[in-house]
N, C-alpha and C positions, 0 to 999 in steps of 0.2 A: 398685469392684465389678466384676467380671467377668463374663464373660458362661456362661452351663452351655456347655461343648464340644455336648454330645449336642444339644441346640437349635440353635445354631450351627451343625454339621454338616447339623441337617437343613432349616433354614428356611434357610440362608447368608445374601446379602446382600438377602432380602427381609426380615428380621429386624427390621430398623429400624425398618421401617413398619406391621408389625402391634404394635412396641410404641407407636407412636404413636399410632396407632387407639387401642388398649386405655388408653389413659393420656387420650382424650378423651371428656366427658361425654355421653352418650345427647342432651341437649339441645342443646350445642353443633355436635355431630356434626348435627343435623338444621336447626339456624340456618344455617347455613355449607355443608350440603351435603355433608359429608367422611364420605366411603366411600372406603375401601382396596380396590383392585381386589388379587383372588388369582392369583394364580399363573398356573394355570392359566389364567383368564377372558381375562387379557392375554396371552398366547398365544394366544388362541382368535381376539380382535381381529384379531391380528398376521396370522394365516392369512389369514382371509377377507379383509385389505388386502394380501398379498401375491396374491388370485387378479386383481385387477387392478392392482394397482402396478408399476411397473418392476421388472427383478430387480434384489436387493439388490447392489453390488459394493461396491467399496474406496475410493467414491466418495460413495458414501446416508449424507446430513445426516436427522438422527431428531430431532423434537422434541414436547415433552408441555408447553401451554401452564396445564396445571393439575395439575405433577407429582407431590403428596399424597408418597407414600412412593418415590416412582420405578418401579413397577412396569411400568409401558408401556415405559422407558425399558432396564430389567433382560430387557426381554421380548424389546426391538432388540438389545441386545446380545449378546446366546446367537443370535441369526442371524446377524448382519451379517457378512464376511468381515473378516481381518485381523488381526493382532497386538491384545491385547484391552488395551496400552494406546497405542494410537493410535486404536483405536475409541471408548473415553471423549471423543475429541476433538473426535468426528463426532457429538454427544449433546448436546442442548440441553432446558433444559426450565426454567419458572417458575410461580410460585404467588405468592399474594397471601399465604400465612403463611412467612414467614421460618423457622418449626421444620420444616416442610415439606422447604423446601429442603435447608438442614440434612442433614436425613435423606434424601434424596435426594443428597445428596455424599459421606457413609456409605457407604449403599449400593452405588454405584457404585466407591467403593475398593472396598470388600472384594469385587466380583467381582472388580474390575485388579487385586488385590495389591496394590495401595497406592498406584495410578497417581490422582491426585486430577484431579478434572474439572479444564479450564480457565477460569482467569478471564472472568467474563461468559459462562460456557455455562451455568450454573445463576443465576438471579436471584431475587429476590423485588421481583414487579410484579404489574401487575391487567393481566392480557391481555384484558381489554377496553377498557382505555383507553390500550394502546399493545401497540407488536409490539417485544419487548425484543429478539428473539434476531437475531445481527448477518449470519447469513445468513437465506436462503430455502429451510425444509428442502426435504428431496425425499419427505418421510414425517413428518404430524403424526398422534397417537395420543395418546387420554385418555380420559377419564372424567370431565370438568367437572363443576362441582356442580350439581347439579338446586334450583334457586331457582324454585318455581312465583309468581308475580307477581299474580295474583289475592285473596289473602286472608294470614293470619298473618305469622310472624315474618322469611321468609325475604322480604320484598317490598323492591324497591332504593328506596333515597333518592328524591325527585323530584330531585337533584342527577343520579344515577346512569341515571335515566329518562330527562335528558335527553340526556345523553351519547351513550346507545344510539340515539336520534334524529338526535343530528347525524352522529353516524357513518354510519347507517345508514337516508337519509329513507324515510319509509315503514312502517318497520317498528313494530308497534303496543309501545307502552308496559308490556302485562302479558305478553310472550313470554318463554317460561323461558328462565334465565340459562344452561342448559346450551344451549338453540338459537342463544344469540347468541355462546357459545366458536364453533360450527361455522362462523356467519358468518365469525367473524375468524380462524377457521384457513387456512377460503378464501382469507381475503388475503392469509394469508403465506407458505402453501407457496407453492413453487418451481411454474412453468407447466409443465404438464403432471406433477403433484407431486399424491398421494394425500394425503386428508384419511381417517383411521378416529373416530368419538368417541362413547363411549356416551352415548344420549339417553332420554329418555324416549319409550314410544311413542306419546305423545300429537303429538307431534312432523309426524307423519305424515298427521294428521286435524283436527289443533285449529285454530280460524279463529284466533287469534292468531299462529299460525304462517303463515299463508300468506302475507305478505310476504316473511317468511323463505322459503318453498318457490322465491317467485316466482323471488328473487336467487338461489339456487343450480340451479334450471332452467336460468340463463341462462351462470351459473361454471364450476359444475362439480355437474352434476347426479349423482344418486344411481347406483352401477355397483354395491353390492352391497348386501343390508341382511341383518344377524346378527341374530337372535330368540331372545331369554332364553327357554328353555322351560322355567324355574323361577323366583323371585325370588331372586336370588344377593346381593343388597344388605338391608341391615335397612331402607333407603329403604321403603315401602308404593307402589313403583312400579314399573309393569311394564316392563323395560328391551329394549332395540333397540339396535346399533351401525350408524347409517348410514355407510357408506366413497361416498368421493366422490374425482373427479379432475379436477382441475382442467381446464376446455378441452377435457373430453371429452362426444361427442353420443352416450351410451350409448341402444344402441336394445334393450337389455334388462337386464334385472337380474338377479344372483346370488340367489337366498336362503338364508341358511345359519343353522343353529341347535346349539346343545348345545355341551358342552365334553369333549375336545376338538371343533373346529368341524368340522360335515359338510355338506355339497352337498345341499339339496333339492332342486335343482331351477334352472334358468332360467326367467323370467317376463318376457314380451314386451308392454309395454304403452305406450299412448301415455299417457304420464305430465301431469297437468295442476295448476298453483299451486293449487286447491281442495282435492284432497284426493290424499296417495299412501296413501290408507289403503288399494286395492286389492292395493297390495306384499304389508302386512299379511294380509291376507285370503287372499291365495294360499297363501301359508307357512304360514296356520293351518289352511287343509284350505277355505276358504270355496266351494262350486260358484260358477262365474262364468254367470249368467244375462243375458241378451241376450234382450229385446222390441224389438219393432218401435221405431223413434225417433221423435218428431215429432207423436203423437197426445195424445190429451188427456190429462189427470194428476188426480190428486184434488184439487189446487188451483183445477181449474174448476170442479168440483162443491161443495164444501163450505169453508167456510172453517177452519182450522185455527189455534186458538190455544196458546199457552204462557202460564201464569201466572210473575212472577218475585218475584224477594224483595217486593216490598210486597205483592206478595197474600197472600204468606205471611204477614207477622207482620201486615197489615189480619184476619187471622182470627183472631188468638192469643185475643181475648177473648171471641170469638163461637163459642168451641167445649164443648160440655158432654156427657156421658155420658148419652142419651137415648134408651132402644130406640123409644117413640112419636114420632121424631122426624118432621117431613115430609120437612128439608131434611138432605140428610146429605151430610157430610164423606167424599170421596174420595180416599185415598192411593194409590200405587204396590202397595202391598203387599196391596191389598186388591183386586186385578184382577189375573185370571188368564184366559188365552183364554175368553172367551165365559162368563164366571163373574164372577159380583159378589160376594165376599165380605164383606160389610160386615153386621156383626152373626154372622157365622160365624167370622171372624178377629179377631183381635184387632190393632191397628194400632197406630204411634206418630206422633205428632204434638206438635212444640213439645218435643220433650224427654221425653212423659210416653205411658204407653199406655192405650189407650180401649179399648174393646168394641163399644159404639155410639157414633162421633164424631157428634152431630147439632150443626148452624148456628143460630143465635139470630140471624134477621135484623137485628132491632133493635140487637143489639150489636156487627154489622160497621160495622170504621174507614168513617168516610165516606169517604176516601180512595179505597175500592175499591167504595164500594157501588154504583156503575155496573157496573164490572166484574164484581162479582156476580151482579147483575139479568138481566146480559146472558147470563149462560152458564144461568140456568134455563130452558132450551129445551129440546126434543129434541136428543140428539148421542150422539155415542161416544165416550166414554172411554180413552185410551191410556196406557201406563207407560211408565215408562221405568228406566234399567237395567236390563233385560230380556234372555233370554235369543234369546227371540222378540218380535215384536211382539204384546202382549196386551192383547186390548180388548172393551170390555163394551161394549151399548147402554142408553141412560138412556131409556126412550120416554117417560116423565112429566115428564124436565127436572128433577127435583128435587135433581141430584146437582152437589155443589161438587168441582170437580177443586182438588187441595193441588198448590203447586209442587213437584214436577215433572211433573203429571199432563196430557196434552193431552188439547185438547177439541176436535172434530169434529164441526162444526155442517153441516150441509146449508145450501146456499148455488147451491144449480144446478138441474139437470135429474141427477136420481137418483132410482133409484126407489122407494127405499125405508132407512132407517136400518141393516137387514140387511145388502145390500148393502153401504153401507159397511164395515160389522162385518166380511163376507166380505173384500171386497178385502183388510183389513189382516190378516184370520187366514188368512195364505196365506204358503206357501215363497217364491213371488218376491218378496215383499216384505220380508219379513225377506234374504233373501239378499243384495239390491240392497241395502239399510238396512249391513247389515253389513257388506257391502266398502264402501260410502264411508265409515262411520264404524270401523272398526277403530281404535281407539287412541284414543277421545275418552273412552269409560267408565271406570268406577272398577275395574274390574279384564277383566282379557283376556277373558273367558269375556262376556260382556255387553258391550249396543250401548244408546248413550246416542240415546234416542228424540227428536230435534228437531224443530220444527214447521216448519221448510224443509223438511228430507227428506221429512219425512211429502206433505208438498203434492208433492212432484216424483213421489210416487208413481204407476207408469202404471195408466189403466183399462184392464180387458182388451176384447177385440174379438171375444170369444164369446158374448154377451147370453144366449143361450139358457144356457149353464153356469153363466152368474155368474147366472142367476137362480135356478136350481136350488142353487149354494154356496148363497144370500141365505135359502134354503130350510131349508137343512142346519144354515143360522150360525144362526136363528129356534128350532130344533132344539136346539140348545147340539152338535151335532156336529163336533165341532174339526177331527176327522181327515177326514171326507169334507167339510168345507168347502174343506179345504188342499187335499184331491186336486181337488176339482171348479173351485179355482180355478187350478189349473195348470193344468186343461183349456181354464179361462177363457181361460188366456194360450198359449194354442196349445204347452203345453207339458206336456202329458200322458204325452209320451215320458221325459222326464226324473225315473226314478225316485231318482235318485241325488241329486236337490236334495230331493223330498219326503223321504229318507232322513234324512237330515242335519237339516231341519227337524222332521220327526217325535221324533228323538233329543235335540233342545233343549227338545222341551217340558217344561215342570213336570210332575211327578207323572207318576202311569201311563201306558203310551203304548198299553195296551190298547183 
């Protein structure tokens, strides 16, 4: 069988690799992690790790520790300097599937003209549990597979778990399998040698990673980060290329986004192992807001809980369809700033959708019926996946927050449930909330609500205005709680944050 010329002309020697894509199942594609990076997107890498990399000459070793079709590989080669079959020579790259490779030695002829890689420059190995290529490039570039380690199909062996441990002590057990390629690229490029590799942008914010951040703060910390300003993978994840250089003390960062790649800007930040979700946040437009440091926080006032899986399925049997309910069931979806929805919205819960979710005390698992008891108090209510942070007050106690719903119990000197309501339906909080978690939620656009963040949140130190927000929040007035509580925080000037906060809310901004 031959190949159509007019295909061949126009895909050349990336051709091999979108038939290999095409020839793998939607399911295995998603076990295993395997996306074909395009064309273009590997070009776009290539850019943003040439704005800090050495320049390329007739001496730049290129390697791709997870080569799929060769594309990273095809991408080095249409730059590097050189006769283009001595440059195949300077090209390294392996995969744990042998067709992979394969087609990456395809490839790479049919750009040479027929110049085949060299022996042991393409392998099939698991670049996580060995460094196959026999130098130290001067440029690793990929797109490892994204194995999220938390739940389903993609989660490693405890064989493979422990591996990542010995290699790398410290680092926790459920870090995605794309952030532990980046580890070991670290180790193999050449010192003073660029690391480029698309990641999830979970990457940046997730506590599973911060072992992983802490090691590369100390390697070769972050010098540019590239921002998918689409989802260009059929993965359901929002992608990031972190570029990194070996033994460099980058005292700022590149950010760059879209394909081909463009320059948004430099971002000067003291970068810290907790979270670089600020990178994030700057590239995405986030206002960087700044309070006073060192004063008190809402974890002095109130205590802040999360419910987690056992709470969840401890209610599966204690929930039934009951507009006269006393105790009612509260979801994320059923809280919108300073609005209780519940019996207006319709919610899901366990799989199935309710109208009225109401609690059958008697039929809560014992397991959690402590944990139950405790949260019929007065408190506030927060969501999460949210656009903003949005939060009801429960003043009867009678409301069940579902996991993921936090609950916000008064536990201080506060003076009022309001108050708290205000603090959280404010621009600075959301704002602060958003650049540290950038990349933690299930999609770019939303900030995953955590009961730590929530506690580090600051009180403001205008008593007079936040009593007047606590006024407004009492009011159900969203928009004059937000402005009254930027006043709170000595930040009234700043209409450019209430802007941006104002533009995320749900619904009218009338």
């Amino acid at each position: 069988m031959s190949a159509d010329p007019a295909v061949l002309a126009r895909w050349g020697p990336w051709l091999p690799g979108f038939v290999r894509e095409a020839m793998i199942g939607a399911g295995e594609r998603h076990r295993f992690g395997v996306h074909h990076t395009a064309p273009g997107l590997a070009a776009a890498v290539l850019a943003v790790a040439h704005s800090v990399a050495e320049p390329l000459d007739d001496q730049t070793t290129v390697a791709d520790p997870a080569v799929g079709g060769g594309a990273f590989l095809l991408a080095a080669a249409q730059q590097l300097p050189g006769a283009r079959a001595e440059i195949v020579g300077r090209l390294f790259g392996c995969d744990i599937d042998p067709v992979a490779v394969a087609v990456s030695r395809v490839a790479l002829a049919l750009w040479s003209g027929g110049v085949a890689a060299p022996r042991g420059h393409l392998v099939a190995a698991d670049f996580l549990d060995e460094d196959p290529f026999p130098v130290a490039p001067d440029l690793v570039l990929g797109n490892p597979p994204f194995l999220a380690q938390l739940r389903g199909d993609t989660v490693r062996s405890g064989e493979g778990r422990a591996r990542i441990g010995e290699r790398w002590p410290g680092v926790g057990r459920y870090v995605d399998g794309a952030t532990a390629f980046l580890l070991a690229s670290v180790d193999a490029v050449a010192p003073g040698g660029t690391v480029a590799l698309i990641q999830p942008d979970s990457v940046l914010s997730a506590l599973d990673a911060r072992p992983a951040r802490s090691r590369l703060m100390s390697a070769a910390p972050p010098a540019a980060i590239w921002v998918d300003d689409r989802r260009r993978f059929e993965a359901d994840v929002d992608t990031i290329a972190v570029v990194c250089r070996r033994g460099s003390d980058a005292s700022s960062v590149g950010l760059w986004s879209g394909v081909p790649a463009q320059l948004d800007g430099h971002h000067t930040v003291h970068l810290v192992a907790d979270s670089w979700a600020p990178l994030l946040a700057a590239q995405r437009g986030v206002p960087s807001v700044t309070v006073q440091p060192g004063g008190p926080c809402l974890g002095d006032v109130a205590r802040v809980t999360a419910g987690f899986r056992d709470q969840f399925y401890g209610l599966r049997d204690a929930v039934s369809d009951d507009c006269d309910a006393r105790v009612r069931l509260i979801t994320s979806g059923l809280i919108d700033p300073l609005v209780n929805r519940w019996g207006r919205t319709p919610c899901r819960f366990d799989k199935r959708r309710w109208t009225h979710p109401g609690v059958d005390l008697q039929r809560v698992s014992p397991t959690i019926t402590g944990w139950v008891t405790d949260r019929l108090r007065p408190k506030v209510l927060v969501a999460s996946q949210t656009r903003v942070i949005e939060a009801i007050v429960d003043l009867d106690g009678t409301l069940v927050p579902c996991t993921p719903v936090i609950a916000v119990e008064p536990a201080g000197d506060v003076p009022s449930l309001w108050h708290l309501a205000a603090l959280l339906t404010c621009p600075v909080a959301t704002a602060q909330l958003v650049e540290g978690a950038t990349g933690s939620a299930l999609s770019a656009d939303a900030i995953r609500v955590s009961a730590s963040r929530l506690s580090a949140l600051p009180l403001p130190q205008d008593l007079t205005a936040w009593d007047a927000a606590a006024s407004r929040a009492e009011a159900g007035d969203v928009l004059a709680t937000g402005e009254l509580m930027l006043a709170a925080h000595g930040l009234s000037h700043r209409n450019d944050v209430f802007q941006w906060w104002r533009d995320r809310l749900p619904g009218p901004k009338g």
